[in-house]
C-alpha positions as a printed NumPy array, in Angstrom:
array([[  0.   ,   0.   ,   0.   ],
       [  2.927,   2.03 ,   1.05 ],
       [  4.458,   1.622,  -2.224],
       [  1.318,   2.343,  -4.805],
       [  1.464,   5.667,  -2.926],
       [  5.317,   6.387,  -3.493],
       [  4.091,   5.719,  -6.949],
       [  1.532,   8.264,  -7.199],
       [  3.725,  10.819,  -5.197],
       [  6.22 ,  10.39 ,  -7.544],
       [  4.045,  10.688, -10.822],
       [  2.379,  13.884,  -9.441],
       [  5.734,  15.35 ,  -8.951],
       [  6.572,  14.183, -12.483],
       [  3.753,  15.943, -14.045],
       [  4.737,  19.13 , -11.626],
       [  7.758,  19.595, -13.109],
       [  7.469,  18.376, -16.34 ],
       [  3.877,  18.869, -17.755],
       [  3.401,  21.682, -15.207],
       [  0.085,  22.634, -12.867],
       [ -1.381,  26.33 , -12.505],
       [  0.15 ,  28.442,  -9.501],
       [ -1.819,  31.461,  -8.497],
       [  0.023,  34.859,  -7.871],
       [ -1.311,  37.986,  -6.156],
       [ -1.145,  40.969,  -8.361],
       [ -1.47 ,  44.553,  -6.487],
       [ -0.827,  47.795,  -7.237],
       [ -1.225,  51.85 ,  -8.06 ],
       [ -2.753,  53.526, -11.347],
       [ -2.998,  56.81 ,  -9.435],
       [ -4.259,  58.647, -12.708],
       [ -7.124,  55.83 , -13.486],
       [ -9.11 ,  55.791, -10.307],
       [-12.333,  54.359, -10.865],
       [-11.505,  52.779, -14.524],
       [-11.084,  49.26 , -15.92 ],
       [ -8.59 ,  47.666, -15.826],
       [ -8.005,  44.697, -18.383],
       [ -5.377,  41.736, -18.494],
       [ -5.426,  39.622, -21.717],
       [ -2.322,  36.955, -22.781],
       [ -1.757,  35.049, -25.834],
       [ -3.478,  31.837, -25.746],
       [ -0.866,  30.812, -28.227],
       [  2.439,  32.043, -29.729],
       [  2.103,  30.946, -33.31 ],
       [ -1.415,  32.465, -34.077],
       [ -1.238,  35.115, -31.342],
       [ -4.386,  35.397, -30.083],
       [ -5.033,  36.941, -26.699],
       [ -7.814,  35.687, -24.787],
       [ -9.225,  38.398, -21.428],
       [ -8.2  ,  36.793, -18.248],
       [ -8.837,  39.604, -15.854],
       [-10.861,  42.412, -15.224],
       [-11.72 ,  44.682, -12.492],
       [-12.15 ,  48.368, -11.247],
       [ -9.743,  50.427,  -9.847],
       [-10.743,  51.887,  -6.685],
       [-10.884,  55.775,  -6.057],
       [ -7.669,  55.504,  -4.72 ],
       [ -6.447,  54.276,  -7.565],
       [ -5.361,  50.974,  -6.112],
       [ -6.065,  47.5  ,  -7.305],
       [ -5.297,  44.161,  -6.365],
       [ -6.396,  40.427,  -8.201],
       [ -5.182,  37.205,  -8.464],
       [ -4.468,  35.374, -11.368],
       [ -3.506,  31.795, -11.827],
       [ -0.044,  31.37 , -14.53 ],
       [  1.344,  27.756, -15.318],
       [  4.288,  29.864, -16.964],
       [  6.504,  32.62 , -17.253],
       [  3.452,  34.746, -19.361],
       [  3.021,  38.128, -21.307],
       [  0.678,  39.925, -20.164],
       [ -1.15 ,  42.932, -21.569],
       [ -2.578,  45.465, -19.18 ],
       [ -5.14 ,  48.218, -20.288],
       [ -6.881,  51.192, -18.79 ],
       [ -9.214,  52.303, -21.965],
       [ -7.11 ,  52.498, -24.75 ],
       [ -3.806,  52.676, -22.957],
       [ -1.445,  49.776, -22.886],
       [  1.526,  47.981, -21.839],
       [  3.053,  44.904, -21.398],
       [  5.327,  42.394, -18.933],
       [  6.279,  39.075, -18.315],
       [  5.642,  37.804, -15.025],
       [  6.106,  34.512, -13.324],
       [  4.341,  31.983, -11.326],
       [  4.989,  31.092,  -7.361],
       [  5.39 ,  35.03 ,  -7.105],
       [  3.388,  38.055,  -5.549],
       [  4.112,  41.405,  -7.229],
       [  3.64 ,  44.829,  -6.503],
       [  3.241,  47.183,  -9.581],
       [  3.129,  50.605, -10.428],
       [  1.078,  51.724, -13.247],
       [  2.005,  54.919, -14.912],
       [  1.92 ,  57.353, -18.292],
       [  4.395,  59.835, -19.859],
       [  3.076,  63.266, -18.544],
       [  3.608,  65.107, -21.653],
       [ -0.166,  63.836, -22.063],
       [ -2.576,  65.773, -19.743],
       [ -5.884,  63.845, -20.458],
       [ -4.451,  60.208, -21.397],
       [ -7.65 ,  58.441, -20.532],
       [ -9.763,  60.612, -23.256],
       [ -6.958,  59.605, -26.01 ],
       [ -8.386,  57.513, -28.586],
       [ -7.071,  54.632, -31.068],
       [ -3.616,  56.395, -30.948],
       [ -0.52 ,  54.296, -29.163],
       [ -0.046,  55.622, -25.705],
       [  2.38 ,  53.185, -23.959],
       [  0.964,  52.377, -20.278],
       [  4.117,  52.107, -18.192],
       [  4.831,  49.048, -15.886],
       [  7.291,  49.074, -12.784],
       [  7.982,  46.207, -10.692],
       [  8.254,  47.636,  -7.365],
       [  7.853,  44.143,  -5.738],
       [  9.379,  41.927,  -5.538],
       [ 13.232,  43.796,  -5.082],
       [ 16.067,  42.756,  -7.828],
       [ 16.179,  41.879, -11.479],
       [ 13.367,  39.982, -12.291],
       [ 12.263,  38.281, -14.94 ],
       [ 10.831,  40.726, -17.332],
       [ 14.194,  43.029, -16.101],
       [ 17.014,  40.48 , -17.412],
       [ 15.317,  40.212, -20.679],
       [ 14.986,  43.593, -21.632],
       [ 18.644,  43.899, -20.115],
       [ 19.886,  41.19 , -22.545],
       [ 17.55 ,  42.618, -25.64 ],
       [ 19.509,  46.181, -25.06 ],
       [ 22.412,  44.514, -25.028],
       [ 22.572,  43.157, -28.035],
       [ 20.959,  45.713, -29.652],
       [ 23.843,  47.894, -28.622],
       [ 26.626,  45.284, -29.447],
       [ 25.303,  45.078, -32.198],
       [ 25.341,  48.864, -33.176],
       [ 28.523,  49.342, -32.388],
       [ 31.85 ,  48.958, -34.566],
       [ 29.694,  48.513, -37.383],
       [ 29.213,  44.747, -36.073],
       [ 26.299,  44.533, -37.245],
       [ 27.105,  45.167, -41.274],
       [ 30.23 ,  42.669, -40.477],
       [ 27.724,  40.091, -39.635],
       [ 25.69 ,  40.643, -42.608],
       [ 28.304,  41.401, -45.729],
       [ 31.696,  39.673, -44.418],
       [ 30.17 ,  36.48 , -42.285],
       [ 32.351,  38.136, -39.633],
       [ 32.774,  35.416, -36.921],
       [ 34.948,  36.904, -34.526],
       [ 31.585,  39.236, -34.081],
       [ 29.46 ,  36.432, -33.109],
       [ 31.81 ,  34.926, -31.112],
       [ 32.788,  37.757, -29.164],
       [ 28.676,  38.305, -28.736],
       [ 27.81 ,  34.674, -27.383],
       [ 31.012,  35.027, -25.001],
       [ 30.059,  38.25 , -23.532],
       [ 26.028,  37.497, -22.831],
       [ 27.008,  34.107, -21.085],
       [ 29.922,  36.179, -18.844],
       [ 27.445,  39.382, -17.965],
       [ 24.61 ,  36.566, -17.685],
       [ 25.959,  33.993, -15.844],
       [ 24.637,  34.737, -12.339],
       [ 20.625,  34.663, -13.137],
       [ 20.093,  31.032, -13.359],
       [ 16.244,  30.303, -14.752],
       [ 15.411,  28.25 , -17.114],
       [ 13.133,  30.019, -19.396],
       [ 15.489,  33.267, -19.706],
       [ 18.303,  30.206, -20.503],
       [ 15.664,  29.079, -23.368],
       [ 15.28 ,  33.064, -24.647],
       [ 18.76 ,  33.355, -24.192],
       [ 20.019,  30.634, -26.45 ],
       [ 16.974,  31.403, -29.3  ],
       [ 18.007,  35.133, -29.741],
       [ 21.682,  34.303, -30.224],
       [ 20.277,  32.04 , -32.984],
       [ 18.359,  35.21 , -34.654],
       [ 21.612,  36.378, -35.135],
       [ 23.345,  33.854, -36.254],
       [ 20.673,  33.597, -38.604],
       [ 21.882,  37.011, -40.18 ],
       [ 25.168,  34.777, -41.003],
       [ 23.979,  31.731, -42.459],
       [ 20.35 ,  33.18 , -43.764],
       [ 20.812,  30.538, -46.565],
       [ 21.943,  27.595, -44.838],
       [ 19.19 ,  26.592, -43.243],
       [ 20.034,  22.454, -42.883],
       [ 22.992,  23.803, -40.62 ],
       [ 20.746,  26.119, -38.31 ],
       [ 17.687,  23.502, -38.147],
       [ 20.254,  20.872, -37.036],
       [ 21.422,  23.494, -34.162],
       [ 18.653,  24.49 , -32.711],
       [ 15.752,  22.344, -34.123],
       [ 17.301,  18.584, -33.911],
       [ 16.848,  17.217, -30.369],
       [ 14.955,  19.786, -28.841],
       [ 11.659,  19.914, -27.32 ],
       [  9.287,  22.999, -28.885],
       [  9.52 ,  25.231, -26.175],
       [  6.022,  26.376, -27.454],
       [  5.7  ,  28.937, -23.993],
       [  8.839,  30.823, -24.977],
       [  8.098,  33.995, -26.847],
       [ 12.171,  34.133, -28.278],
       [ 12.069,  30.254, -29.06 ],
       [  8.363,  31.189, -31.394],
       [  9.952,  34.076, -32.546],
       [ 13.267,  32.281, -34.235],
       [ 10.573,  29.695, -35.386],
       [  8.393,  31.95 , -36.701],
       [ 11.227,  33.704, -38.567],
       [ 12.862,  30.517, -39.649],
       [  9.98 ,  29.025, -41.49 ],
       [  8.569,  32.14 , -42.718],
       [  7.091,  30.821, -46.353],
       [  9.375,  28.094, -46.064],
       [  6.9  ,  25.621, -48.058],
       [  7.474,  28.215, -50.973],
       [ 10.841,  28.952, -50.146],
       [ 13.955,  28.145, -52.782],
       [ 15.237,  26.432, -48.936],
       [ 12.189,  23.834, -49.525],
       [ 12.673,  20.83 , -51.811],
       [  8.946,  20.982, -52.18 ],
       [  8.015,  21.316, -56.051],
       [  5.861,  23.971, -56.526],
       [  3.345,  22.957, -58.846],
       [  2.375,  19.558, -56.471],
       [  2.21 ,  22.434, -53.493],
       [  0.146,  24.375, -55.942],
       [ -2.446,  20.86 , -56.58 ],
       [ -2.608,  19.777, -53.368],
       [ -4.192,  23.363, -51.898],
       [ -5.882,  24.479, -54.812],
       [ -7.27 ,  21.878, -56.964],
       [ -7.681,  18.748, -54.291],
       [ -8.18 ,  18.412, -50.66 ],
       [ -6.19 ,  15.195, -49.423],
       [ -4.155,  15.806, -45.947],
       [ -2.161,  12.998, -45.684],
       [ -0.444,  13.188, -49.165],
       [ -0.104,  16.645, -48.264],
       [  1.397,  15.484, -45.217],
       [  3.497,  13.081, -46.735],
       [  4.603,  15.091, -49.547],
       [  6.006,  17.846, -46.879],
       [  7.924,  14.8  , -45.202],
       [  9.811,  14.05 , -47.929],
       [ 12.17 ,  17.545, -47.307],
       [ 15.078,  16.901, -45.05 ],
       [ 13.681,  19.455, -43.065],
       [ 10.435,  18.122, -42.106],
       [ 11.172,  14.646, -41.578],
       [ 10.232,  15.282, -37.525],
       [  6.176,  14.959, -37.688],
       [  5.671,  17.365, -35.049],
       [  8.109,  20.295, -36.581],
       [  6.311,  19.175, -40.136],
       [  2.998,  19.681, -38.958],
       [  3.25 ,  23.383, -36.828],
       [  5.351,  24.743, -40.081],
       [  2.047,  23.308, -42.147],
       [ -0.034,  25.299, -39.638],
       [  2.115,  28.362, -39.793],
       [  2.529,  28.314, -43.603],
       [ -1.049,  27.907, -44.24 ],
       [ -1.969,  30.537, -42.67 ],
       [  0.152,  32.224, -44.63 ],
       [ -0.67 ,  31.311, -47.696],
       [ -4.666,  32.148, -46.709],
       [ -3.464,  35.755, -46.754],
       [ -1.922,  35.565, -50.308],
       [ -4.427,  35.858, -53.826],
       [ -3.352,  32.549, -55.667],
       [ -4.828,  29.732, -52.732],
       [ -7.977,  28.168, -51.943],
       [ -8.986,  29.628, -49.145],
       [-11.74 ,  27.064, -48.335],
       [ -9.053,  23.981, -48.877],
       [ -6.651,  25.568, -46.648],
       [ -9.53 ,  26.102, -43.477],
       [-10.154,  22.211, -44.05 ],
       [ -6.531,  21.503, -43.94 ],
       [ -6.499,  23.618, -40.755],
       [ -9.592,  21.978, -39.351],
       [ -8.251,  18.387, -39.912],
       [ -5.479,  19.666, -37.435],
       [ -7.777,  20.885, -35.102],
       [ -9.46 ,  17.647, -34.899],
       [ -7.05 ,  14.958, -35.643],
       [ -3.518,  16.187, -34.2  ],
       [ -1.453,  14.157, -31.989],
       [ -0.006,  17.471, -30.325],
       [ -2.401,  18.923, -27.868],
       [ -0.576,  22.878, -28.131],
       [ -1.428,  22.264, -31.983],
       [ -5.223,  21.435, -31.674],
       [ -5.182,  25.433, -29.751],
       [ -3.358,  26.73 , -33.059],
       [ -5.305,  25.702, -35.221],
       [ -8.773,  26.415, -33.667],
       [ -7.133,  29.998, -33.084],
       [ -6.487,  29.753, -36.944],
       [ -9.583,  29.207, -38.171],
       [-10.931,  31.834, -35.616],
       [ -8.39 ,  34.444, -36.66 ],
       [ -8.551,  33.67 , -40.355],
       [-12.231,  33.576, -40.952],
       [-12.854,  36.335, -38.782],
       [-14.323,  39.516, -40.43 ],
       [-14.747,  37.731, -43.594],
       [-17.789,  38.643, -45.796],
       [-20.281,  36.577, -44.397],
       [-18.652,  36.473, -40.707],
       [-21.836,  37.051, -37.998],
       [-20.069,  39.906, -35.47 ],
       [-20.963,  38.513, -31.998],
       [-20.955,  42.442, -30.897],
       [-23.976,  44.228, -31.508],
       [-24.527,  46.635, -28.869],
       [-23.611,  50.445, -28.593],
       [-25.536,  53.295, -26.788],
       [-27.15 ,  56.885, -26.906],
       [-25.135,  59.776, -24.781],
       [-27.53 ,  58.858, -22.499],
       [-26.745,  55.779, -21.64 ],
       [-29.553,  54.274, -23.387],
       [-28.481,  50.602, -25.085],
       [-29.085,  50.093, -28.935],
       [-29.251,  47.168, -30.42 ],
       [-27.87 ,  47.439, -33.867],
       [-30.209,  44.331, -34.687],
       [-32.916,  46.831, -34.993],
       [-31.322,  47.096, -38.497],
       [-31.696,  43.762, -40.088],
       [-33.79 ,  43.649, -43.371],
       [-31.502,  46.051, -45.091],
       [-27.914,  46.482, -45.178],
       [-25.643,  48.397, -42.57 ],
       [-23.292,  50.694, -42.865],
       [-21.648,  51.283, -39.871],
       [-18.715,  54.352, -39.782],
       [-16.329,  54.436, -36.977],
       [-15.187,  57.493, -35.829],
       [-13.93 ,  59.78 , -32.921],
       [-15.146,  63.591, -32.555],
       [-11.433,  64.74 , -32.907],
       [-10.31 ,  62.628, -36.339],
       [-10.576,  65.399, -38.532],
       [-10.717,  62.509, -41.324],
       [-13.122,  60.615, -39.607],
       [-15.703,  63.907, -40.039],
       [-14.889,  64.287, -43.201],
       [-16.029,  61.386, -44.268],
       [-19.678,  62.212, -42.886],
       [-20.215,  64.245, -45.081],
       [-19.69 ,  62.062, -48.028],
       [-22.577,  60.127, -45.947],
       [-25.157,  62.954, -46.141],
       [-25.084,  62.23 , -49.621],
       [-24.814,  58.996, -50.01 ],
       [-27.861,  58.387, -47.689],
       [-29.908,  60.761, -50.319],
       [-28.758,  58.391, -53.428],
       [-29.715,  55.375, -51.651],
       [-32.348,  56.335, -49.819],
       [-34.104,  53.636, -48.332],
       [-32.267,  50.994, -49.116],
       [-29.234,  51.162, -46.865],
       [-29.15 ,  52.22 , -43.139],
       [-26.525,  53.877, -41.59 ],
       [-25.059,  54.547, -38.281],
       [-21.956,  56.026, -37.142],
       [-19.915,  54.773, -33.687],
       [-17.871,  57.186, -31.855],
       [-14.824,  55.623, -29.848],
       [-14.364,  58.674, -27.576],
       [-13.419,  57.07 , -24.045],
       [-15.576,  60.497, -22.732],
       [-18.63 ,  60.547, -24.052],
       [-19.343,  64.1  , -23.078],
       [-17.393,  64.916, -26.343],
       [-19.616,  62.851, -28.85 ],
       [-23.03 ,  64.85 , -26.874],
       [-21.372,  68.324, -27.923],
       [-20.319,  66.888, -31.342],
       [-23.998,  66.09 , -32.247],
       [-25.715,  69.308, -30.523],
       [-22.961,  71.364, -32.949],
       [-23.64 ,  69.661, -36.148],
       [-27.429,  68.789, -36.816],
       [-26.441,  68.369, -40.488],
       [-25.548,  64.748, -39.662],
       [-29.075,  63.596, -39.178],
       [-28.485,  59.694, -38.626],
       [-27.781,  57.347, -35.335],
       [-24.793,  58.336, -33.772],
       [-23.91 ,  56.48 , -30.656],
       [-21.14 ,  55.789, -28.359],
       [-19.222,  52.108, -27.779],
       [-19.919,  52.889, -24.499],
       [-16.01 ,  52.2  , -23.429],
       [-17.139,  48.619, -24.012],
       [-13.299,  47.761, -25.647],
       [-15.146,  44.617, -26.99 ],
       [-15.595,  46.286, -29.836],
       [-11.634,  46.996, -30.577],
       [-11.164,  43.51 , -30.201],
       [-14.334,  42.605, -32.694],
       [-13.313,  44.429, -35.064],
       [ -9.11 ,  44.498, -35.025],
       [ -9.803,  48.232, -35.108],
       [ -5.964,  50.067, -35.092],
       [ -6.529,  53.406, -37.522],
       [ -9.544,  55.371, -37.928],
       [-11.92 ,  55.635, -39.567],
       [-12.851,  52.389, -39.734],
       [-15.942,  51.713, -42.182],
       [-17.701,  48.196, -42.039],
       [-20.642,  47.165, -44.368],
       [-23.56 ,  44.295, -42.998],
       [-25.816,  42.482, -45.184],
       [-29.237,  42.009, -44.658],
       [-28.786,  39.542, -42.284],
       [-26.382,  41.189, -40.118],
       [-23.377,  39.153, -41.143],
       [-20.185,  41.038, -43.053],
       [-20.388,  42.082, -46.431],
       [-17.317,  44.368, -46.608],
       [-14.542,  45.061, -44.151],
       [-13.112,  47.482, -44.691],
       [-16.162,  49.079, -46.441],
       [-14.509,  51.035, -49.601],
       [-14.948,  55.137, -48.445],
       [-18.239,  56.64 , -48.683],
       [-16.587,  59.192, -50.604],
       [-14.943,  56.648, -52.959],
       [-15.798,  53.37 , -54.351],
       [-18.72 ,  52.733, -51.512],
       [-21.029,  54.443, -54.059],
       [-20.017,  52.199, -56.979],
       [-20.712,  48.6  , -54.868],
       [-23.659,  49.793, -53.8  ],
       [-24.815,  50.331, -57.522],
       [-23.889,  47.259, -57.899],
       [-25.187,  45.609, -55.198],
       [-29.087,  46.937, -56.138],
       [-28.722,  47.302, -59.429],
       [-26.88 ,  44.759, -60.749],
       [-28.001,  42.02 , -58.014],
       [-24.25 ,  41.675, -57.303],
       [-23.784,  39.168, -54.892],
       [-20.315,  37.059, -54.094],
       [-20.487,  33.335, -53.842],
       [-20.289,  31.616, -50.307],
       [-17.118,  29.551, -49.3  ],
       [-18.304,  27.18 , -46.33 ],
       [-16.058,  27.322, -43.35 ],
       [-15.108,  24.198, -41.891],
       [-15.926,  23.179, -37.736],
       [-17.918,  23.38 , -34.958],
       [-21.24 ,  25.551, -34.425],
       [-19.169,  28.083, -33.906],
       [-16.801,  28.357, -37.257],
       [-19.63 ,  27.526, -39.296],
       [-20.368,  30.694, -41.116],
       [-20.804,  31.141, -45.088],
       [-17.787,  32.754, -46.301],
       [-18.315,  34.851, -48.96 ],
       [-15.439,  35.452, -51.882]])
């Protein structure tokens, strides 16, 4: 009896260290500026695709303190944000930090600033000495400076100039030496590789045998994803591959069969290892969904086959955040957010609108571009009059603006509401640059996105789209309830 339960001691403490178990850390700190705001925590839920999933929310108090939990199985990015600010910082688990949350002062209202790329600044105050986070932005300055020195950098590049690389690896382990942890040893190792990639960019059997044969896919390690990611960039269309082109070319757009797909990409020296193979097939498809000369409907299927058939657990997560990504904002792609809301607080459901299609403009009060563009609306709303609804969306975090923007210009005579600092709707729609114009269907589903400018070719699709009967054909996406959406071409 004794000994079944050595047994299972010692198998939990094997999957401890090896497969490893959630460990919850206490997060507190200031954001003196932000009392009373949100404040958001989101990390990649992979490092291939690069989705971030919201793990965190909560208020700030009026003191401008806060203070959650969160449970990490890993050294993690994180992403903090207070409205549209942002910033970022690894932090590990079995620890309890103490942060201070801060912004450049050169910016007296930072929490009205829309859209535009404020950095949110992120101290460690607790625990004291390097951390984590510290020794790899220590060792990225490092050899960004080495690097910019003694024109090392162009002797790397046009003379192969060892003695450089040599004298770099030598150094980082010496100033290095004393912070002993295993992932910044991983990171370590994988951005001395991105530069000896700048050597031997073309031999790429010599740097796969480095630091591909016999090791484990760190798949957790953002410098590790980074050197793959770089590495295999279009490497299935590369000159590097021994893949013919044309069979590449049949196999994706003419027929869908994934295991002579599969075993076609074995056959190059390089993708003999089945697990490598299949995350460069995930990569590289994805890839290839973003170019004009691929079957974007194959390449989902290949993708879902992954998703549903894959030995490797982290590549089942890829590939569903694939499809997600990929399909995402498509024509024919159902927006789960529908929601936004009068200056008075007043919720609008922008379902109201179904029967005809949508034109919704994003905007905020202070994009000079953004008004601009309503204008081209007015008229546009004339020459299709009934046929088309529109609405415009204003992204001010202060709402108080958008009120005085529609008392001073009764011209614009349409719905305009507010998000309602619901940052849902950033996320929804990848929005990074206004204005942002997005056209619904009927149903409610994507037609355009981007919408062409109401002062440009909007007016011409729209002729088209009534007069002509103009409508694209549906691609079906592959997967569960939830990916099942008619793509349209």
């Amino acid at each position: 009896m004794a000994k079944v339960s050595k047994n299972i001691l010692l198998f939990f403490l094997f999957s401890t260290l090896f497969l490893g178990v959630d460990a919850q850390i206490n997060i507190r700190g200031s954001a003196n500026f932000a009392a009373g705001k949100e404040l958001r925590i989101e990390t990649y839920d992979d490092l291939l695709s690069k989705k971030k999933n919201l793990i965190h929310s909560s208020i700030i108090d009026d003191k401008g303190n806060f203070d959650f939990s969160l449970n990490l199985r890993y050294p993690s990015l994180l992403f903090f944000s207070i409205n549209f600010l942002s910033g970022e910082i690894i932090l590990e688990p079995h620890k309890n930090y103490l942060l201070e949350l801060s912004v450049d002062t050169i910016y007296q209202n930072p929490l009205e600033i829309s859209i535009h790329e404020v950095p949110l600044w992120i101290e460690i105050v607790e625990p004291k000495g390097i951390q984590l986070m510290g020794a790899l932005v220590q060792l990225e300055e490092f050899i960004e400076t080495f690097l910019g020195q003694e024109q090392r950098f162009n002797r790397l590049v046009f003379a192969r100039d060892y003695t450089v690389y040599d004298s770099l690896v030598n150094i980082i382990n010496e100033n290095f030496k004393s912070y002993d942890n295993n992932y910044f040893n991983i990171y370590k190792r994988y951005k001395v590789a991105q530069v000896e990639k700048i050597m031997y960019s073309k031999m790429t059997e010599r740097l796969y045998d480095k630091f591909f044969t016999g090791h484990e896919i760190y798949y957790n390690n953002i410098a590790y994803m980074q050197f793959f990611d770089d590495f295999f960039k279009r490497y299935i269309q590369s000159p590097n591959s021994k893949i013919p082109k044309e069979r590449l070319y049949e196999l994706i757009n003419e027929r869908f069969d994934y295991f002579e797909l599969e075993d076609f990409l074995g056959k190059d020296p390089i993708l003999v290892n089945e697990q490598i193979r299949e995350l460069v097939l995930l990569k590289n498809l994805a890839e290839l969904y973003k170019t004009q000369h691929f079957n974007k409907s194959n390449i989902l299927k290949y993708i879902y086959h992954i998703e549903q058939n894959s030995k490797f657990p982290e590549h089942k997560i890829i590939a569903k955040n694939m499809i997600l990504d990929l399909a995402k904002l498509e024509s024919g792609y159902k927006p789960e957010i529908n929601i936004a809301y009068t200056t008075k607080g007043d919720t609008v459901f922008l379902d109201k609108y179904r029967g005809k299609p949508l034109f919704i403009h994003l905007f905020t009060t202070d994009c000079l571009d953004c008004v601009k563009e309503m204008f081209a609306i007015q008229k546009l709303r004339k020459d299709f009059e009934g046929k088309i609804n529109f609405v415009s969306i204003s992204l001010d975090a202060n709402s108080v603006k958008l009120f005085h923007f529609i008392n001073s210009r009764p011209q614009f005579d349409w719905e305009i509401l507010s998000f309602g600092n619901n940052y849902q709707w950033i996320k929804e729609y990848g929005i990074q640059s206004l204005p942002l114009n997005i056209l619904l269907d009927e149903k409610g589903e994507i037609l355009l996105y981007p919408s062409p400018d109401p002062s440009g070719e909007l007016s011409r699709f729209l002729y088209q789209y009534f007069m002509e009967d103009y409508r694209p054909q549906p691609l079906e996406i592959p997967g569960s309830e939830g990916y099942k959406r008619k793509i349209k071409n």
